[in-house]
C-alpha positions as CSV (number, residue, x, y, z in Angstrom):
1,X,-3.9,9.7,8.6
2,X,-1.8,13.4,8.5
3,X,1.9,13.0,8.3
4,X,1.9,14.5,11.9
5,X,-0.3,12.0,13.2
6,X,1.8,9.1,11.1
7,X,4.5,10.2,13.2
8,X,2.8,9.9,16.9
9,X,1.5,6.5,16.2
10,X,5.1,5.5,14.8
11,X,7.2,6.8,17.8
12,X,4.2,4.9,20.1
13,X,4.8,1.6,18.0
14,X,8.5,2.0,18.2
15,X,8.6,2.3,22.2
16,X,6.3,-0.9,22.3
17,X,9.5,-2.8,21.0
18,X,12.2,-4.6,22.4
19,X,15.2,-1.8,21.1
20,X,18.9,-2.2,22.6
21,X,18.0,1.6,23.4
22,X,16.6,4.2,22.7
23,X,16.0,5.1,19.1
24,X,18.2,8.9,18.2
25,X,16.1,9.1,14.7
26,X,13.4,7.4,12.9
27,X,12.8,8.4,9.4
28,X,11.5,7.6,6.0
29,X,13.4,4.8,4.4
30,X,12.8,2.9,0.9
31,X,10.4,3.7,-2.0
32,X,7.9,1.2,-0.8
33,X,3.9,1.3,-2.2
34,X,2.5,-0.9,-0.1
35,X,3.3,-0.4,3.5
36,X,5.0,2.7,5.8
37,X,8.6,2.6,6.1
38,X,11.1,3.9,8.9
39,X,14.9,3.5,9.8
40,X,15.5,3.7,13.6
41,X,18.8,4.6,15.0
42,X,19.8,4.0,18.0
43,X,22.6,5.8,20.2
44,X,25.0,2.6,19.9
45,X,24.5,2.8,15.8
46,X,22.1,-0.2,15.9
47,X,20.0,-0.3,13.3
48,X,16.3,-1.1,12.7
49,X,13.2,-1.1,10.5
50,X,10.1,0.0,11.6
51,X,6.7,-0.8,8.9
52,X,3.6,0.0,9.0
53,X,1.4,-2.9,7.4
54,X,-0.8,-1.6,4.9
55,X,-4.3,-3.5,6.5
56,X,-6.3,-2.6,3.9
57,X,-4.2,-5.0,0.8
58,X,-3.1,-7.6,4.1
59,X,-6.4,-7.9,5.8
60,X,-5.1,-10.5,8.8
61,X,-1.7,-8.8,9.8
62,X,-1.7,-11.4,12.2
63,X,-1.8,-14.3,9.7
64,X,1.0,-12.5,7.6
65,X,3.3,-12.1,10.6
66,X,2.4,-16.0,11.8
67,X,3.7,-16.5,8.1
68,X,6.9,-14.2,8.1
69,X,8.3,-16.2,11.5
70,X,7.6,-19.6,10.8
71,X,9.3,-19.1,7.5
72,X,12.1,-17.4,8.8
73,X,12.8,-19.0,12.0
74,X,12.8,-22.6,9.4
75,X,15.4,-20.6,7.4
76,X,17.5,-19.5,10.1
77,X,17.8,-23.1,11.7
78,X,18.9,-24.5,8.5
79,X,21.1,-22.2,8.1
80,X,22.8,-23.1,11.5
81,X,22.4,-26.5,10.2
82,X,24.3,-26.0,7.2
83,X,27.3,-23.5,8.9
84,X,25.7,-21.0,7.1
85,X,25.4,-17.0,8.2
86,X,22.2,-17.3,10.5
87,X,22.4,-13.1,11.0
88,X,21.8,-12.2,7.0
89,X,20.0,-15.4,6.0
90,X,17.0,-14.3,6.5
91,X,15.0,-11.3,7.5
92,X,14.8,-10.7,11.9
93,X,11.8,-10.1,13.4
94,X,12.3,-7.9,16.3
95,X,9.3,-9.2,19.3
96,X,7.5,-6.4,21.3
97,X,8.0,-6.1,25.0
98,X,5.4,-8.5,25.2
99,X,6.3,-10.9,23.1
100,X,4.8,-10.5,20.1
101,X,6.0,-10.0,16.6
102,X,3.8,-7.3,15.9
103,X,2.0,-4.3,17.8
104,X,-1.0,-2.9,17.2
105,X,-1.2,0.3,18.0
106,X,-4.4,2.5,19.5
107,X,-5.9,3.0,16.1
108,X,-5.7,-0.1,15.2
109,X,-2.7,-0.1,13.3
110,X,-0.4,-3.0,12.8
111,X,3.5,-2.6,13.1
112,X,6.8,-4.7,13.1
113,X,10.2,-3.9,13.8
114,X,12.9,-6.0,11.7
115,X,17.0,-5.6,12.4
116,X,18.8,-4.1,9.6
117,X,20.7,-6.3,7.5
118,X,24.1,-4.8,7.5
119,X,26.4,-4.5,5.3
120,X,23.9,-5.0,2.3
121,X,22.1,-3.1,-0.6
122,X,19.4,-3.7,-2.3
123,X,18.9,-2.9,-6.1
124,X,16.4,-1.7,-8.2
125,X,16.8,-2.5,-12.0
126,X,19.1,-5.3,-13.4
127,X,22.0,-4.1,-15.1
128,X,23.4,-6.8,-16.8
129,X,23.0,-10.5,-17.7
130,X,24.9,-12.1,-14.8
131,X,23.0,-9.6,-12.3
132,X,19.5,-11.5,-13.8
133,X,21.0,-14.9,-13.0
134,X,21.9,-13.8,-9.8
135,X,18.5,-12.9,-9.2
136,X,17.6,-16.1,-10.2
137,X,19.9,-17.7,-7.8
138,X,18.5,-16.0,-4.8
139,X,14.7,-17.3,-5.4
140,X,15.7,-20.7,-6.4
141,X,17.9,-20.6,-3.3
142,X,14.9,-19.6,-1.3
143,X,13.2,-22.5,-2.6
144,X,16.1,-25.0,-1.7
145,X,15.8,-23.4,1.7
146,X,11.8,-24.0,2.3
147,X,11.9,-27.5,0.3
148,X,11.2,-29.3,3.6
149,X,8.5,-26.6,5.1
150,X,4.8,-28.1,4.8
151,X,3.7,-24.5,2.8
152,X,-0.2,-26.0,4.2
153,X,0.8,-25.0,7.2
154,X,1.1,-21.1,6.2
155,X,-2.1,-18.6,5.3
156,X,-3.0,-17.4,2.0
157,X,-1.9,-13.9,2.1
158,X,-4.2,-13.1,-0.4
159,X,-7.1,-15.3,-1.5
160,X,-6.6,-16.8,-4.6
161,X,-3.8,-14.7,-5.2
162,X,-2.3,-16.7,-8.7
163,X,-5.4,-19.1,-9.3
164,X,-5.6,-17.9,-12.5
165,X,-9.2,-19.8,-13.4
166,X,-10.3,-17.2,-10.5
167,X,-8.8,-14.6,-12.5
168,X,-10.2,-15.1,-15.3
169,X,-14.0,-15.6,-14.0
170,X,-13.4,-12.3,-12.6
171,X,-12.5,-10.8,-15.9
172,X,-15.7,-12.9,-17.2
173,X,-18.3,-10.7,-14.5
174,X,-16.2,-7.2,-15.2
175,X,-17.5,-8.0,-19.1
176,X,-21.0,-9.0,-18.1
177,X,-21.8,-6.3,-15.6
178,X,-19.4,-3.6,-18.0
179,X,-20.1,-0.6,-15.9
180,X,-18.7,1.9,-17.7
181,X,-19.5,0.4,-21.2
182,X,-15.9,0.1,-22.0
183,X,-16.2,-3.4,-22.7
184,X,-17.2,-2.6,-26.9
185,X,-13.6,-0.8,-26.8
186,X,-11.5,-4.4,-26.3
187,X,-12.9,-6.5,-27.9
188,X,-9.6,-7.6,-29.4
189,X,-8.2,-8.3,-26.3
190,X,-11.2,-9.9,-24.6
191,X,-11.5,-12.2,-27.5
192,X,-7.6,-13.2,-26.9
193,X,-8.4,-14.1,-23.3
194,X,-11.7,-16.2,-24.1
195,X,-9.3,-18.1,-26.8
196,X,-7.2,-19.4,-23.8
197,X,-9.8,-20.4,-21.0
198,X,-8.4,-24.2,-21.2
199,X,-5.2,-23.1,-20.6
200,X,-5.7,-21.2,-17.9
201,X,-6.4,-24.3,-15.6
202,X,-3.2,-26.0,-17.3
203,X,-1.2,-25.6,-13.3
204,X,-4.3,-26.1,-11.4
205,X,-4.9,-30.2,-13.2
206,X,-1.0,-30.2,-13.0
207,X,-1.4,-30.0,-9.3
208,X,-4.7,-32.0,-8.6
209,X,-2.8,-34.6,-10.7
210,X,0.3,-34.6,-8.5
211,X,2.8,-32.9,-11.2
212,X,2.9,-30.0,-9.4
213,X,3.7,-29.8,-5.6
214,X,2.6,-27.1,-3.2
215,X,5.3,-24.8,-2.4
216,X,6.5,-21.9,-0.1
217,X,6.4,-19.1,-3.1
218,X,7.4,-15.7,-2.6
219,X,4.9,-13.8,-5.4
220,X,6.7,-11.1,-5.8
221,X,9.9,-12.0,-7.2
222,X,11.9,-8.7,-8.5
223,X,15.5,-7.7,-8.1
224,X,14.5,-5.1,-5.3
225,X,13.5,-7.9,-3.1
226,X,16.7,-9.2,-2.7
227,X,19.8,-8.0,-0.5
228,X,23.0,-8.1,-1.9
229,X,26.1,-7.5,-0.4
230,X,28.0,-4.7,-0.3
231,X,31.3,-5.8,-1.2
232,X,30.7,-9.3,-3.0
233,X,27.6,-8.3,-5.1
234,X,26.1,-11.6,-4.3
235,X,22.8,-12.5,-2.9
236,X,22.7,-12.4,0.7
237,X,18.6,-13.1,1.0
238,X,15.2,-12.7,-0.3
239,X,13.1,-9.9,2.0
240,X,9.2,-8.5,1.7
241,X,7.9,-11.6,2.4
242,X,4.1,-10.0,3.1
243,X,3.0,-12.2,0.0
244,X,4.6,-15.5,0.9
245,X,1.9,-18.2,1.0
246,X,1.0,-21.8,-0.4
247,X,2.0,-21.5,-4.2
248,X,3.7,-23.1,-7.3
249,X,7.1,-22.8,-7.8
250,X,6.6,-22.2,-11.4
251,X,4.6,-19.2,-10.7
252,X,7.7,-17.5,-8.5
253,X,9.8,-18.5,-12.2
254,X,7.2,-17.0,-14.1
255,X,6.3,-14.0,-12.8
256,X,10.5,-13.3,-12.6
257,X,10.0,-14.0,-16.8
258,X,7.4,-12.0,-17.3
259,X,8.8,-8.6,-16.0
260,X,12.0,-9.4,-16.4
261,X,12.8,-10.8,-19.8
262,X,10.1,-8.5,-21.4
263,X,12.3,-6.7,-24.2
264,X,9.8,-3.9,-23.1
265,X,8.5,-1.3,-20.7
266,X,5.1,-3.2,-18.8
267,X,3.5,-0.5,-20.4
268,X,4.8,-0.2,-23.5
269,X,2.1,1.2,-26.6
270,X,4.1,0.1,-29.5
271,X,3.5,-3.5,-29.4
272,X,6.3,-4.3,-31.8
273,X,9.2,-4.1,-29.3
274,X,7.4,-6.2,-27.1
275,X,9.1,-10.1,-27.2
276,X,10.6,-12.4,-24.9
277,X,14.3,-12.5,-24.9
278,X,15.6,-16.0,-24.9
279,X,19.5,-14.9,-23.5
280,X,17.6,-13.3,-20.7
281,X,15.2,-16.4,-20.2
282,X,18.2,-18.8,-20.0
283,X,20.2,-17.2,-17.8
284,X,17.5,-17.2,-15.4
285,X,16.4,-20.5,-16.0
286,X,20.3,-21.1,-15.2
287,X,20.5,-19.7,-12.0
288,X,16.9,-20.1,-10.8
289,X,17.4,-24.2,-11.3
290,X,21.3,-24.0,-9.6
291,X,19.7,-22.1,-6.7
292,X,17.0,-25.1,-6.0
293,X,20.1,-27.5,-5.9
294,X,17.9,-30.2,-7.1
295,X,15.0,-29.4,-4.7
296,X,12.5,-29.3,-8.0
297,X,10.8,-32.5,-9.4
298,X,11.0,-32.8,-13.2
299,X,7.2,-32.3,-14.0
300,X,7.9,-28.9,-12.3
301,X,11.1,-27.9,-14.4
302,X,9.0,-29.1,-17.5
303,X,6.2,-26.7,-16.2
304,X,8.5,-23.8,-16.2
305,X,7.9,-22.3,-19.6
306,X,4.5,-22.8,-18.9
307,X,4.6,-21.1,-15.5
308,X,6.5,-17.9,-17.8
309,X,3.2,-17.9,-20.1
310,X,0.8,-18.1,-17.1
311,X,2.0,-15.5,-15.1
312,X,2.1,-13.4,-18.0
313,X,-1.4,-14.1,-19.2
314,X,-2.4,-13.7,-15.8
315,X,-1.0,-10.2,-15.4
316,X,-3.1,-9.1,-18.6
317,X,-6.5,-10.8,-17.5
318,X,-6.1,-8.9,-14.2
319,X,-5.1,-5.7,-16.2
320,X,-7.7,-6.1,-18.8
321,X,-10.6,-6.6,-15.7
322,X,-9.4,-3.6,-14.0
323,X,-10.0,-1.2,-17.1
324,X,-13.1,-3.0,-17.5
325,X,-14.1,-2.0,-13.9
326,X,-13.1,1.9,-14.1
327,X,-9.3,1.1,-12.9
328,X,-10.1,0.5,-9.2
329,X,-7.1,-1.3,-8.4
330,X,-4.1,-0.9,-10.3
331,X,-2.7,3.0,-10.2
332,X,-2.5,4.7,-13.5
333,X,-1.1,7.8,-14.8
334,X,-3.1,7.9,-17.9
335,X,-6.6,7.1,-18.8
336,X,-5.8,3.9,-21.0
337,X,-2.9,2.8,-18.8
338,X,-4.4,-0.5,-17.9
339,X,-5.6,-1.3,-21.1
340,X,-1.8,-0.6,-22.5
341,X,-0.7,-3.2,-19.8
342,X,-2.8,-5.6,-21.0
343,X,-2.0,-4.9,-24.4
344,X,1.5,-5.5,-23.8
345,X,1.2,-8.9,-21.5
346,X,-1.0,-10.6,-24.3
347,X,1.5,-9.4,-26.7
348,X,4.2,-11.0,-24.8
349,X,1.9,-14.1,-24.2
350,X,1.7,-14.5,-28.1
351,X,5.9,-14.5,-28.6
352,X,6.0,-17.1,-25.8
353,X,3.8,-19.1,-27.2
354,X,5.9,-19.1,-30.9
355,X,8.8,-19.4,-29.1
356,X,7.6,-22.4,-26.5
357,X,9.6,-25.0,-27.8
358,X,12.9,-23.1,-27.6
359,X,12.0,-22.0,-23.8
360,X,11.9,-26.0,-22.8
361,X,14.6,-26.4,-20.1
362,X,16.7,-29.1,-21.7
């Protein structure tokens, strides 16, 4: 689609929704990868955003909006419920003329309208130690919030999304069928991943034993997926919830670890500065547990370091199977950038698993 023609079907999708008026302006907003993004403004300084779902990655748009307003709609009422703020709690789904929460457009193109959350902003890289436990805070909080939701009851987003066994039988059919014979280049780091099949199914016994509860998780918990307020600088909610679906709750901890405690870039070549820092780990391990106010079970707050470990390995399977492939999925910049990525998760994998015992939440 030409920019030109992005911005017919935008304006078409825009008049299909409910606005308090007309919109003045509708123009790029965010740095977004996955889906188009727009701010509306209307005459009376209302403001909205407009998206674009990326069909291709979200295959049922349908399903994923189903998701978005039973989840927030739960969130809102218990924030009511509680006396909370039931206008920033969550994200606002703005309904069509017709009533729906999404419009597809005469392409076939899906779109949805949210109200801006005022008077926030969101962030982009941590800054500090207190900022991390913040972050924390805001996706523990967002499980305390969805500890009563039946997370059956909602789609997977995408299938098999964190199953990491699934993973890693992918990675097991990119070595056998090795299309562009790059599979005699890594055999270091394929070795590393055979070496740990048994523990890829660690969470997925946990659960079929009943240690480890199904969960509302978010699965893609970063600091720029939370609002802050502008004038406290605490979290005011958790948004892109595209990917929130039937999950572990040690997986939303984990992958949180994994990015964000990494003493080093995700793509980092020397392998040396590439380690797990503990202050980090704790203060989020802090703040995540304060934000569930209790809503965890023990066997999951034991399964936390492992979550950390899981996530991580996961990350590197699924990096290590996309160089294995030709790099379909992941974007690179440079010809060994998958292999770099996976280089650095196994690396990181290794340091948690020296430093496991002092990662136990006591």
């Amino acid at each position: 689609m030409t920019r030109d023609e992005l911005c017919i079907k935008r304006d078409e999708a825009l008049g299909a929704f409910g606005l308090s008026e007309k919109a003045l302006s509708c123009t790029p907003y965010g740095n977004g990868h996955i889906n188009d993004t727009f701010l509306a403004v209307c005459k009376c300084g209302k403001r909205y955003i407009l998206q674009r779902i990326n069909h291709h990655i979200f295959t049922k748009p349908q399903e994923i909006m189903e998701n978005i307003c039973a989840v927030t709609s739960f969130i809102r009422k218990k924030a009511i419920a509680d006396g909370g703020d039931a206008e920033r709690c969550t994200l606002s789904v703005v309904k069509t003329r017709s009533g729906e929460s999404f419009y597809e457009d005469s392409i076939g193109s899906f779109w949805r309208l949210y109200d801006f959350t005022e008077g926030t902003v969101a962030k982009e890289r941590v800054s500090n130690l207190k900022e991390f436990c913040d972050c924390a805070f805001a996706f523990g909080n967002f499980q305390a919030q969805l500890a009563e939701f039946d997370a059956s009851s909602l789609h997977e987003a995408i299938k098999d999304f964190h199953n990491t066994p699934v993973r890693f039988a992918n990675l097991l059919r990119a070595i056998e069928a090795d299309p562009l014979g790059r599979v005699a280049t890594v055999r270091p780091e394929i070795e590393f991943a055979l070496a740990r099949e048994e523990f890829t199914k660690t969470l997925e016994i946990a659960h079929a034993e009943g240690r480890l509860p199904l969960r509302v998780t978010h699965n893609d918990t970063k600091l720029n997926n939370i609002l802050f307020d502008a004038n406290t600088d605490l979290p005011v909610c958790v948004i892109d919830l595209d990917t929130i679906m039937p999950g572990y709750s040690v997986n939303d901890f984990g992958d949180s670890i994994r990015f964000g405690a990494n003493t080093a870039a995700e793509d980092e070549t020397d392998l040396s500065k590439v380690s797990l820092d503990l202050d980090l780990y704790h203060a989020y391990a802090e703040g995540f547990l304060r934000g569930c106010n209790g809503s965890l079970t023990d066997s999951e707050i034991e399964l936390l370091p492992i979550g950390a470990i899981m996530m991580t390995l996961e990350c590197g399977l699924r990096f290590l199977t996309d160089y294995i492939e030709g790099d379909t999925y992941f974007r690179i910049s440079r010809p060994s950038h998958n292999l770099d990525r996976c280089r650095t998760q196994f690396a990181l994998v290794a340091d948690m698993e020296k430093k496991l015992e002092e990662m136990r939440i006591k």
